[in-house]
Structures are given as C-alpha cells and as structure tokens.
N, CA, C and O atoms as a Tripos MOL2 file, in Angstrom:
@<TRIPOS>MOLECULE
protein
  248   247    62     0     0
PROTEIN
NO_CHARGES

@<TRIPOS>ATOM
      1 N           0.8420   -1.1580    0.0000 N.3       1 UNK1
      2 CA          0.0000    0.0000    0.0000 C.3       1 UNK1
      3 C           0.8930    1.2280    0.0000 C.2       1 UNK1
      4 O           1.7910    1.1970    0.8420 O.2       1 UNK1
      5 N           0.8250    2.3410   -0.8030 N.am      2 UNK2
      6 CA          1.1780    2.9360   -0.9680 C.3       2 UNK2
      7 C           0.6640    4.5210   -0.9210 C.2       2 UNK2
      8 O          -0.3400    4.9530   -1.4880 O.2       2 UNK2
      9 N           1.3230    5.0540   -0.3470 N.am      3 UNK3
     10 CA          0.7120    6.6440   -0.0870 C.3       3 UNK3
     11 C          -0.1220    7.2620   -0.9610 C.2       3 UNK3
     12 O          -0.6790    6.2920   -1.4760 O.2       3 UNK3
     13 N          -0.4370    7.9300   -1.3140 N.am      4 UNK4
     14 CA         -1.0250    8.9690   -2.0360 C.3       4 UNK4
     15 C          -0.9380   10.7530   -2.1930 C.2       4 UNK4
     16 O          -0.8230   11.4010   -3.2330 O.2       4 UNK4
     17 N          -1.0210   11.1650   -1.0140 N.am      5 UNK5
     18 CA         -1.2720   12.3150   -0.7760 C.3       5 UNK5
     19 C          -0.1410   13.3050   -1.6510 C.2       5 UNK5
     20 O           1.0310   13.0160   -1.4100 O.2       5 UNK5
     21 N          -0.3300   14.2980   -2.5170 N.am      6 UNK6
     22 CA          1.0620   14.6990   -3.0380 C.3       6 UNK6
     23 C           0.9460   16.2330   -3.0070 C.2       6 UNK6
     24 O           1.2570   16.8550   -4.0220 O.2       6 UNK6
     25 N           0.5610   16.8190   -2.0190 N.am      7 UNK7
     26 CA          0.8440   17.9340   -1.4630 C.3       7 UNK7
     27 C           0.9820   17.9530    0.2840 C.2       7 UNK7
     28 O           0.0910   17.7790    1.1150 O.2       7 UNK7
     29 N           2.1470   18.1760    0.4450 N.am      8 UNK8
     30 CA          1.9630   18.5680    1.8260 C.3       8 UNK8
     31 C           2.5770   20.0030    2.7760 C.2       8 UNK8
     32 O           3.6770   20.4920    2.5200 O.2       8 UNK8
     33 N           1.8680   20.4260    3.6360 N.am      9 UNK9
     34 CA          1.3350   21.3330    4.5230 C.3       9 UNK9
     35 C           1.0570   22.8590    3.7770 C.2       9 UNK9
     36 O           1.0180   22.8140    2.5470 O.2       9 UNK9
     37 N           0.9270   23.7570    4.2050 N.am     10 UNK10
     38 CA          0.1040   25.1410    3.5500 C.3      10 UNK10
     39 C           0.8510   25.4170    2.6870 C.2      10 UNK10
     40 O           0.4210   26.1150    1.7690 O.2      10 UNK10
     41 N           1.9370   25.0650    2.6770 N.am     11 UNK11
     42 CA          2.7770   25.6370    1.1300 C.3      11 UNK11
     43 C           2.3210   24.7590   -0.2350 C.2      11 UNK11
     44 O           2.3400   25.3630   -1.3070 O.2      11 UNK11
     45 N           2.0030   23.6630   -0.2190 N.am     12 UNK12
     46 CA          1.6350   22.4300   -0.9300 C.3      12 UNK12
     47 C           3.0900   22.0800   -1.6710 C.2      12 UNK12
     48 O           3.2310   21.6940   -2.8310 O.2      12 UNK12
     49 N           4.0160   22.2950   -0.7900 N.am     13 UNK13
     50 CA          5.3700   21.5130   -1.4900 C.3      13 UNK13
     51 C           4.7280   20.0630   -1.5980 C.2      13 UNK13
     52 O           3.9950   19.4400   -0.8300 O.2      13 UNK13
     53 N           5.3340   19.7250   -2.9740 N.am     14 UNK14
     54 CA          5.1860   17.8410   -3.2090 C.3      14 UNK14
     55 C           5.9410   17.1160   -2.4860 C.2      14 UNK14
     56 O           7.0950   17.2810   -2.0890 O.2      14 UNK14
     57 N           4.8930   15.9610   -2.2890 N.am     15 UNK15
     58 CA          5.6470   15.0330   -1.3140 C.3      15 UNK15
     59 C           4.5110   13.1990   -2.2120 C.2      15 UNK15
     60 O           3.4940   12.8730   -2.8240 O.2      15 UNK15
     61 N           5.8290   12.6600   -1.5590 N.am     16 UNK16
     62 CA          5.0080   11.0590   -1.5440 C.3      16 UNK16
     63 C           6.0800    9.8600   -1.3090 C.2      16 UNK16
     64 O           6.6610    9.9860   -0.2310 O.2      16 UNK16
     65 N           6.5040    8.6480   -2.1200 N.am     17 UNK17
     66 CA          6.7830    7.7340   -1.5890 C.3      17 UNK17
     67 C           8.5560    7.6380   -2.0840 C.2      17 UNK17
     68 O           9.1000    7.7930   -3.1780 O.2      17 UNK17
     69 N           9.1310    7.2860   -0.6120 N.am     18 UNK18
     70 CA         10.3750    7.8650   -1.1640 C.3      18 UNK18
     71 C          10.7580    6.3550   -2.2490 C.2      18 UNK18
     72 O          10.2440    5.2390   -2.3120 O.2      18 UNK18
     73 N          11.9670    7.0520   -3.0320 N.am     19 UNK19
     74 CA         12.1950    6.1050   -3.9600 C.3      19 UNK19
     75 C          12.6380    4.6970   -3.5200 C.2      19 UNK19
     76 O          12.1320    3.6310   -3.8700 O.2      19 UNK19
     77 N          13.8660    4.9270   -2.5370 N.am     20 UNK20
     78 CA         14.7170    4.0270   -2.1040 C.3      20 UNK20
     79 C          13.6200    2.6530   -1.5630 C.2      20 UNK20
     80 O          13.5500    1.4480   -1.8040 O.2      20 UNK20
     81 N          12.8610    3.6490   -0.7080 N.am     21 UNK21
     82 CA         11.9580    2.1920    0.1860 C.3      21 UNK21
     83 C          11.0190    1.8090   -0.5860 C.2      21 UNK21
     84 O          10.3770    0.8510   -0.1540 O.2      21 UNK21
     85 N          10.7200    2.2080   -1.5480 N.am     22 UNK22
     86 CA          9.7880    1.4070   -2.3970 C.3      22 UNK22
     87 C          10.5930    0.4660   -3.5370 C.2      22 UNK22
     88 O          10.4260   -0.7460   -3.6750 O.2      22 UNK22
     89 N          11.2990    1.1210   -4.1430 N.am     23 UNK23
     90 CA         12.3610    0.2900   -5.1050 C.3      23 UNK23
     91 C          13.3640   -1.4240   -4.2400 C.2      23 UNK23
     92 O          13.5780   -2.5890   -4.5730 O.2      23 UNK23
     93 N          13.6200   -0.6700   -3.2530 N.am     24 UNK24
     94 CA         14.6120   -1.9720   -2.8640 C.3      24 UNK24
     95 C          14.4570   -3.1250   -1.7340 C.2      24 UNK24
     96 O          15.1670   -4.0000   -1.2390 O.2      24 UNK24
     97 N          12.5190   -2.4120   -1.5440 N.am     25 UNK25
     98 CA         12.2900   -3.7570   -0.9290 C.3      25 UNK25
     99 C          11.5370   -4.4710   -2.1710 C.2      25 UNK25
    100 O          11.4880   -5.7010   -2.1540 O.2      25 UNK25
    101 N          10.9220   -3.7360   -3.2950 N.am     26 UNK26
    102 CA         10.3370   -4.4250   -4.3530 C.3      26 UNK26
    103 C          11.7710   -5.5130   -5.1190 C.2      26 UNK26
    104 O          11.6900   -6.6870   -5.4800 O.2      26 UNK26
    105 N          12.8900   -4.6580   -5.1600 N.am     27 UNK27
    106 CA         14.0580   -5.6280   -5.6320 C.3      27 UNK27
    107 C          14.0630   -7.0590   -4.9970 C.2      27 UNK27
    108 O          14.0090   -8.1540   -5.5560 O.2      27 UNK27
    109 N          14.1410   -6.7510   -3.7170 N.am     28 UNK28
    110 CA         14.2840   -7.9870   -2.5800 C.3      28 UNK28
    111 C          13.2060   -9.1190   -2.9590 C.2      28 UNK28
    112 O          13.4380  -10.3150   -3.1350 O.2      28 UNK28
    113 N          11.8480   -8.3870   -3.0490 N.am     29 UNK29
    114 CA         10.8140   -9.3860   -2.9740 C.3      29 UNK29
    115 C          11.0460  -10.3660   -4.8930 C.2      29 UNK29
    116 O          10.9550  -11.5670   -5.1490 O.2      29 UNK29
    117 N          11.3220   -9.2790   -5.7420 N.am     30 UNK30
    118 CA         11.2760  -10.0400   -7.2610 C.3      30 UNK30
    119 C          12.4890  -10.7520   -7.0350 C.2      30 UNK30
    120 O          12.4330  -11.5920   -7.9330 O.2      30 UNK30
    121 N          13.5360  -10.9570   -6.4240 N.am     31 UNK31
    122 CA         14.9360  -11.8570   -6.2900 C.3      31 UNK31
    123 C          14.2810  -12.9880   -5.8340 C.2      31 UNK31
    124 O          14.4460  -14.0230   -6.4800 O.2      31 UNK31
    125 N          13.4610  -13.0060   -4.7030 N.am     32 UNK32
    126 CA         12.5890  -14.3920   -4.3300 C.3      32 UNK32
    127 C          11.5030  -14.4030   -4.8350 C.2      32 UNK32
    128 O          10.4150  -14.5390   -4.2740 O.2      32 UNK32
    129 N          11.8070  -14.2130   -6.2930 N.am     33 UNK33
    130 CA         10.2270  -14.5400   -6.9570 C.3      33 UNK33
    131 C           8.6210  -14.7840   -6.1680 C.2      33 UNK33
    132 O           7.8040  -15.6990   -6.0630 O.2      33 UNK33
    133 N           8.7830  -13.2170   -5.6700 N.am     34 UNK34
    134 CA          7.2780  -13.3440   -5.1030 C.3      34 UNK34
    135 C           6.9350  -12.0650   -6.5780 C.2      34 UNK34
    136 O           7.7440  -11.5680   -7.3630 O.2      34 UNK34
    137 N           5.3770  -11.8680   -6.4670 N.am     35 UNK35
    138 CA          4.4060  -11.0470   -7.6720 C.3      35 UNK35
    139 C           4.5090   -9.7680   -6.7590 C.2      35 UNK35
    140 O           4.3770  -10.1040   -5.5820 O.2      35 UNK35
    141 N           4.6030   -9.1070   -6.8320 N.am     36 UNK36
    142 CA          4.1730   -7.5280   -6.4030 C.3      36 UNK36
    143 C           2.8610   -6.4330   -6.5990 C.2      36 UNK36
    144 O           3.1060   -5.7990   -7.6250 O.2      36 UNK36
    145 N           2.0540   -6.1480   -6.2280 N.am     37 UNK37
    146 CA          1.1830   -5.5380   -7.0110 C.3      37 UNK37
    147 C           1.2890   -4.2780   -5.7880 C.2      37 UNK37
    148 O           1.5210   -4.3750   -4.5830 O.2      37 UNK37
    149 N           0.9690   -2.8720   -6.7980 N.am     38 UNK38
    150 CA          0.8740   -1.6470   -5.5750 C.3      38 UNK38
    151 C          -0.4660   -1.1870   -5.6320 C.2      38 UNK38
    152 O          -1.1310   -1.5490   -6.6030 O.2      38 UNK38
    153 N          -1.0130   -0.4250   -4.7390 N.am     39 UNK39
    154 CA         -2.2810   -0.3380   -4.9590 C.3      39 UNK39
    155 C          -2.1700    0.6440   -3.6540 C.2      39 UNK39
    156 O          -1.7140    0.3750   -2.5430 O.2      39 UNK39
    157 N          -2.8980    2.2340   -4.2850 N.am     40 UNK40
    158 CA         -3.5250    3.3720   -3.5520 C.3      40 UNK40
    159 C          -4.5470    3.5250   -3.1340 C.2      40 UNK40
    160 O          -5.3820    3.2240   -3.9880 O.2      40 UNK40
    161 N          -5.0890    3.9260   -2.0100 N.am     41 UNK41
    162 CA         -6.5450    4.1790   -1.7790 C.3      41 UNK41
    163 C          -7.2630    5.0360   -2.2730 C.2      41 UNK41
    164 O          -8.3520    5.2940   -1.7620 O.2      41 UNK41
    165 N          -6.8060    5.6830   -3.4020 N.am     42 UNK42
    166 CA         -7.2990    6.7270   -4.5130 C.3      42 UNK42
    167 C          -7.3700    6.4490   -4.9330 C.2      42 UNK42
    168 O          -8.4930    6.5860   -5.4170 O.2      42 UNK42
    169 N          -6.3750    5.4370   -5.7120 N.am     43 UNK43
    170 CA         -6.7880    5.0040   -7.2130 C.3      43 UNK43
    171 C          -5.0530    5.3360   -8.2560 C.2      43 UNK43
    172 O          -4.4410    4.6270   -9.0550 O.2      43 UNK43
    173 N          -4.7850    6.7890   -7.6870 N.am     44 UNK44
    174 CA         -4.3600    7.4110   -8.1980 C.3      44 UNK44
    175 C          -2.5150    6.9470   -8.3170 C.2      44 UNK44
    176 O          -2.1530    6.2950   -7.3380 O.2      44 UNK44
    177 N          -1.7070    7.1410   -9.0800 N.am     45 UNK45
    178 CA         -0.4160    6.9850   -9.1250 C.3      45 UNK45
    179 C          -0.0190    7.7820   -8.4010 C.2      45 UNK45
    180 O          -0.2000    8.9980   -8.4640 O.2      45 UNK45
    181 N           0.8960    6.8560   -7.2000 N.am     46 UNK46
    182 CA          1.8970    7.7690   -5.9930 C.3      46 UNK46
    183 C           3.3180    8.7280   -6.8010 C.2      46 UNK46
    184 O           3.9530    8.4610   -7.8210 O.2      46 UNK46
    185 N           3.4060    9.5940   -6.0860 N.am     47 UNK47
    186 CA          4.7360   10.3890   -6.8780 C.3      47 UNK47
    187 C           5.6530   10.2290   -6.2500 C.2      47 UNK47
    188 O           5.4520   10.3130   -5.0380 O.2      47 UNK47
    189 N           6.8970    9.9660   -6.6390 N.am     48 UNK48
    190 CA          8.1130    8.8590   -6.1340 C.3      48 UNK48
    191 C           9.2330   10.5680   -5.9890 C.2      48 UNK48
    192 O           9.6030   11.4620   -6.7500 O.2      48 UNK48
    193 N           9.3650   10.2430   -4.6760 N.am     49 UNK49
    194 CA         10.5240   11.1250   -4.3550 C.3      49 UNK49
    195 C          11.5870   10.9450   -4.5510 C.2      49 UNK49
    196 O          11.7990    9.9180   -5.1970 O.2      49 UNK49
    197 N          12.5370   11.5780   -4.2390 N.am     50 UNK50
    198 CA         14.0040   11.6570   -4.6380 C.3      50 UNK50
    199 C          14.2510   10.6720   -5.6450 C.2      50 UNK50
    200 O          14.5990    9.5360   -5.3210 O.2      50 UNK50
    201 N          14.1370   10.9290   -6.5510 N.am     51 UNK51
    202 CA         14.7030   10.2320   -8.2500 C.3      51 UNK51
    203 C          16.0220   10.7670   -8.6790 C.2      51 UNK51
    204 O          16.6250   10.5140   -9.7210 O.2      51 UNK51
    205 N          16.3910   11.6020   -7.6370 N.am     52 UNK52
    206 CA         18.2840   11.2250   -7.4130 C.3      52 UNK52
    207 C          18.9570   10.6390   -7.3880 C.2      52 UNK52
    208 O          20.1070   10.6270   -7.8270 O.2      52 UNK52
    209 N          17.9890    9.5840   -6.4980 N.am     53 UNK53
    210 CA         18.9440    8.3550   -6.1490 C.3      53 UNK53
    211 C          18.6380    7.2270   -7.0400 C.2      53 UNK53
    212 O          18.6100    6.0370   -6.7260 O.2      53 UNK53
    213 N          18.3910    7.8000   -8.2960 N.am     54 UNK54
    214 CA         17.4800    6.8470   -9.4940 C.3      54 UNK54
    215 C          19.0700    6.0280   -9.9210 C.2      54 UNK54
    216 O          19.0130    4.8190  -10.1420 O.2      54 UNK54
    217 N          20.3390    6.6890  -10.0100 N.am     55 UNK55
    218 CA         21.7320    6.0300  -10.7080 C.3      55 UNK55
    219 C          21.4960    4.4120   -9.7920 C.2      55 UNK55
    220 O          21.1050    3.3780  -10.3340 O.2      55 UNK55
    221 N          21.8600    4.5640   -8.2730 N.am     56 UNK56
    222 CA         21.2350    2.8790   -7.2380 C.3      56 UNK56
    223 C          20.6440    1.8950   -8.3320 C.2      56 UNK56
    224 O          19.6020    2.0660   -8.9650 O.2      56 UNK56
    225 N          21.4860    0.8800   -8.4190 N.am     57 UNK57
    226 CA         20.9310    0.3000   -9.6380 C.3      57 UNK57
    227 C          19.7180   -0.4890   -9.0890 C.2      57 UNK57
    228 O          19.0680   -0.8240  -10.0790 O.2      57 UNK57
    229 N          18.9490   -1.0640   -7.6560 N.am     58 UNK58
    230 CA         17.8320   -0.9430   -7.5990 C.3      58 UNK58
    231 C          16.9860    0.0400   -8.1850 C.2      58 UNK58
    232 O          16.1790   -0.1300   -9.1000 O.2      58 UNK58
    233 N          17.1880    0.8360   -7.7140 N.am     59 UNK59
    234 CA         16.5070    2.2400   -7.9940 C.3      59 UNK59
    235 C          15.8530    2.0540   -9.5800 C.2      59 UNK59
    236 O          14.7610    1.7430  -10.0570 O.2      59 UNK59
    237 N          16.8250    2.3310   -9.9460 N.am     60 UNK60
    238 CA         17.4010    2.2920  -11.5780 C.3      60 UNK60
    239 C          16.4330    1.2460  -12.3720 C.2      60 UNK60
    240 O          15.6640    1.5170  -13.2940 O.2      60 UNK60
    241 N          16.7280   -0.2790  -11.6420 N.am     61 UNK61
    242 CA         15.4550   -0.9060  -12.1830 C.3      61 UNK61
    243 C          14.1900   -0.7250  -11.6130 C.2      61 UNK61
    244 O          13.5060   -1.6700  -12.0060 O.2      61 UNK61
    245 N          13.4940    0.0430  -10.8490 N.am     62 UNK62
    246 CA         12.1430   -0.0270  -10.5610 C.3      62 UNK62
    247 C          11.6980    0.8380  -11.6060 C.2      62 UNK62
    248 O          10.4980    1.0790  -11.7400 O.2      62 UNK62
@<TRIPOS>BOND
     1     1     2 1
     2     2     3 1
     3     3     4 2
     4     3     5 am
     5     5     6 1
     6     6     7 1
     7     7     8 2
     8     7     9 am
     9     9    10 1
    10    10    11 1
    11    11    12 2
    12    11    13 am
    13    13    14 1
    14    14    15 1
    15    15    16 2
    16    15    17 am
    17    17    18 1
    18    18    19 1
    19    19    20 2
    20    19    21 am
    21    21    22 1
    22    22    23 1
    23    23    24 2
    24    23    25 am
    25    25    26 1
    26    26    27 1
    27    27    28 2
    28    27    29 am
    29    29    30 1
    30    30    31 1
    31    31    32 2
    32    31    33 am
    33    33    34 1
    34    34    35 1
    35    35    36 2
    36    35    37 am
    37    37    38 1
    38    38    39 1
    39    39    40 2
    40    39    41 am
    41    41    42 1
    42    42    43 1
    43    43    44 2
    44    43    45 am
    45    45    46 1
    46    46    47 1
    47    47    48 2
    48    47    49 am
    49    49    50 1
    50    50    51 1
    51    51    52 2
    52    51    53 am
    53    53    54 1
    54    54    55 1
    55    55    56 2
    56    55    57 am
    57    57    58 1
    58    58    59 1
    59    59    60 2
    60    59    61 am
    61    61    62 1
    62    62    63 1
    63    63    64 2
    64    63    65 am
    65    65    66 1
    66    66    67 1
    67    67    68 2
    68    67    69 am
    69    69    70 1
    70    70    71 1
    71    71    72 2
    72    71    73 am
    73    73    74 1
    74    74    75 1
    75    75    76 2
    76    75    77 am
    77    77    78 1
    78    78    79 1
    79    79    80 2
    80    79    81 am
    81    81    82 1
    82    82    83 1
    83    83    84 2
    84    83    85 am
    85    85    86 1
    86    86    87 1
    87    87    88 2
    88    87    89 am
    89    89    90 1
    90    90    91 1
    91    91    92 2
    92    91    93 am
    93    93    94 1
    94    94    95 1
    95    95    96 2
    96    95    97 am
    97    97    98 1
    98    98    99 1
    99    99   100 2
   100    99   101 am
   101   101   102 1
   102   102   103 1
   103   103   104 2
   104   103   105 am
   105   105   106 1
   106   106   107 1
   107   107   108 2
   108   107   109 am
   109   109   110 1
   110   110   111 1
   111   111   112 2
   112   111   113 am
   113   113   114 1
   114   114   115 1
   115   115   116 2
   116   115   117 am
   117   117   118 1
   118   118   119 1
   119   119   120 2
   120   119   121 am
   121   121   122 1
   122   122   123 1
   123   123   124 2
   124   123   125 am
   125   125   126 1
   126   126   127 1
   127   127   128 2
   128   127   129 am
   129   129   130 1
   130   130   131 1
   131   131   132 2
   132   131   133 am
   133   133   134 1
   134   134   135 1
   135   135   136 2
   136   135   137 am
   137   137   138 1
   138   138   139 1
   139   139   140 2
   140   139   141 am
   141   141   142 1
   142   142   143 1
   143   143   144 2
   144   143   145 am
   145   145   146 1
   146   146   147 1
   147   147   148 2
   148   147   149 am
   149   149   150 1
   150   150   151 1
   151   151   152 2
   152   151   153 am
   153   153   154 1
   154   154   155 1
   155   155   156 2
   156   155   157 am
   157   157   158 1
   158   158   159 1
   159   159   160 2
   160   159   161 am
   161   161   162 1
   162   162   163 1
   163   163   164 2
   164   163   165 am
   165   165   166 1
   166   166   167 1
   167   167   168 2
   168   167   169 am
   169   169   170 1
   170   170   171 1
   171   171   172 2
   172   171   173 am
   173   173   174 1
   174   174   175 1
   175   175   176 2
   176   175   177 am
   177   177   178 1
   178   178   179 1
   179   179   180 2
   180   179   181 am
   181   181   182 1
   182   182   183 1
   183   183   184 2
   184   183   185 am
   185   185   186 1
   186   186   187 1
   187   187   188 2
   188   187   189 am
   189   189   190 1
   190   190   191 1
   191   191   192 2
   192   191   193 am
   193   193   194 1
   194   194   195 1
   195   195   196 2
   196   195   197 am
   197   197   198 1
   198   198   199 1
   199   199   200 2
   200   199   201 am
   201   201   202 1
   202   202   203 1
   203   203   204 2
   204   203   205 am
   205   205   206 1
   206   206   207 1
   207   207   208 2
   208   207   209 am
   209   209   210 1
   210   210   211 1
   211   211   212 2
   212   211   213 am
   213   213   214 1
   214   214   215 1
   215   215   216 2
   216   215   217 am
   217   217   218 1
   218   218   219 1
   219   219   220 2
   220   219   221 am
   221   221   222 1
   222   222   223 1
   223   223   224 2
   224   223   225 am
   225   225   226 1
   226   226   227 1
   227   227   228 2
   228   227   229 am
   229   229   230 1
   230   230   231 1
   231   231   232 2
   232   231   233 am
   233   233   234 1
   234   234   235 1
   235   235   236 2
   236   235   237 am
   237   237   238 1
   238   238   239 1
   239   239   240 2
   240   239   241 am
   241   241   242 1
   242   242   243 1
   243   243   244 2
   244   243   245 am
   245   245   246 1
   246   246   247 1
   247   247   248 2
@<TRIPOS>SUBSTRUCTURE
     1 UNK1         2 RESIDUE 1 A UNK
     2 UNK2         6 RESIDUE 1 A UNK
     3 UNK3        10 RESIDUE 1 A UNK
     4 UNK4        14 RESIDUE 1 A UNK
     5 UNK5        18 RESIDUE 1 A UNK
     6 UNK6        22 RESIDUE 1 A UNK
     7 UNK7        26 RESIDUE 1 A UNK
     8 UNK8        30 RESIDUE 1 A UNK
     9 UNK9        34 RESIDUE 1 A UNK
    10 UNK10       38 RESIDUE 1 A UNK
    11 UNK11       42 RESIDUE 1 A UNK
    12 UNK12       46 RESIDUE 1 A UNK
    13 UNK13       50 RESIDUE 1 A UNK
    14 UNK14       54 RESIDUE 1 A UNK
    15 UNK15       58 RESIDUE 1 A UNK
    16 UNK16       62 RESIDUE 1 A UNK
    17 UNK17       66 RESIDUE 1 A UNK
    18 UNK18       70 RESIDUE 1 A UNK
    19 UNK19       74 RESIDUE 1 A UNK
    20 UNK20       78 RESIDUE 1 A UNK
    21 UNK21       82 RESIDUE 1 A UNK
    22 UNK22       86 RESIDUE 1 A UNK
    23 UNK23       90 RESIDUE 1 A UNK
    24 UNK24       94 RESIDUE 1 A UNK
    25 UNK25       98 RESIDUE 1 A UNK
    26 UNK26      102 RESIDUE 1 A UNK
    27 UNK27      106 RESIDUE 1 A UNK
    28 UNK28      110 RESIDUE 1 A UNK
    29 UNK29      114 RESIDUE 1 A UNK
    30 UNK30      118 RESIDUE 1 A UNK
    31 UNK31      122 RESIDUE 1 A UNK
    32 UNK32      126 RESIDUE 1 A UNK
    33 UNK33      130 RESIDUE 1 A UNK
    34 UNK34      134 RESIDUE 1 A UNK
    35 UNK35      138 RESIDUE 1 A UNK
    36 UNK36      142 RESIDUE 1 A UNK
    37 UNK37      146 RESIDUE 1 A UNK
    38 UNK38      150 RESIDUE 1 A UNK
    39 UNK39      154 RESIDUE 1 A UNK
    40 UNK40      158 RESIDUE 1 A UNK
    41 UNK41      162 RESIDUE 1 A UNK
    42 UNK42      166 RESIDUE 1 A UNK
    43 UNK43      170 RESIDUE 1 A UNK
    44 UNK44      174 RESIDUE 1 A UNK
    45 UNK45      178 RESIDUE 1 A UNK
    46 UNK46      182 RESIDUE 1 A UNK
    47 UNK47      186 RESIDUE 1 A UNK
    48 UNK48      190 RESIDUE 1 A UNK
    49 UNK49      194 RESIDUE 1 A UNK
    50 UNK50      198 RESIDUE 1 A UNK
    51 UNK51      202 RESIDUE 1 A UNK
    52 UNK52      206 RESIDUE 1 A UNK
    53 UNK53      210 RESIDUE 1 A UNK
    54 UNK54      214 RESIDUE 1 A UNK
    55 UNK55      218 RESIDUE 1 A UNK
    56 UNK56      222 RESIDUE 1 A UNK
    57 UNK57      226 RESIDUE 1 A UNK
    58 UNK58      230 RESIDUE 1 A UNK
    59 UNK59      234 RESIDUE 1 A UNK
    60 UNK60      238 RESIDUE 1 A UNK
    61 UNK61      242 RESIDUE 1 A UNK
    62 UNK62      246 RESIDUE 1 A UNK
C-alpha cells in the first residue's frame, strides 16, 4: 500500500513515496520470486521522491 497524498502542509510543497523504500524492498521481494502488485486508496499513481537516487541500480530498475 502505498501513499497517495502529493501535497503537503500550507505551502503544498510535493511530497510522496520515497524512492529508495519502495524500489529496494520491491528488488528484494522479485529476487525471491514473489508477484508484487501496488495499490492506492485513490486510485491514483503515488509520486516517487528523490529520483536522485534513481543512478542505485535498484533504484534504476524499478
């Protein structure tokens, strides 16, 4: 389950799911061939923070 919300507090700077913890426990789980599925309580596609750290070759493959 994955966040949603992609404004946060009175400024509405963007915010949502950081990259690292979503990418490299999804790595972990496809190495032991388990299925993954993500799913929001909106509906809506979460917006993935720091895509800096996108070079992390986890990263890199999510």
């Amino acid at each position: 389950m994955c966040q949603t919300p992609t404004l946060l507090d009175p400024n509405n700077r963007r915010t949502g799911n950081f990259l690292p913890e979503v990418a490299h426990p999804y790595a972990e789980f496809q190495r032991a061939n388990y299925h993954v599925d993500f799913a929001s309580l909106s509906g809506d596609t979460p917006y993935l923070d720091d895509l800096e750290s996108a070079a992390d070759p986890d990263n890199l493959a999510f």
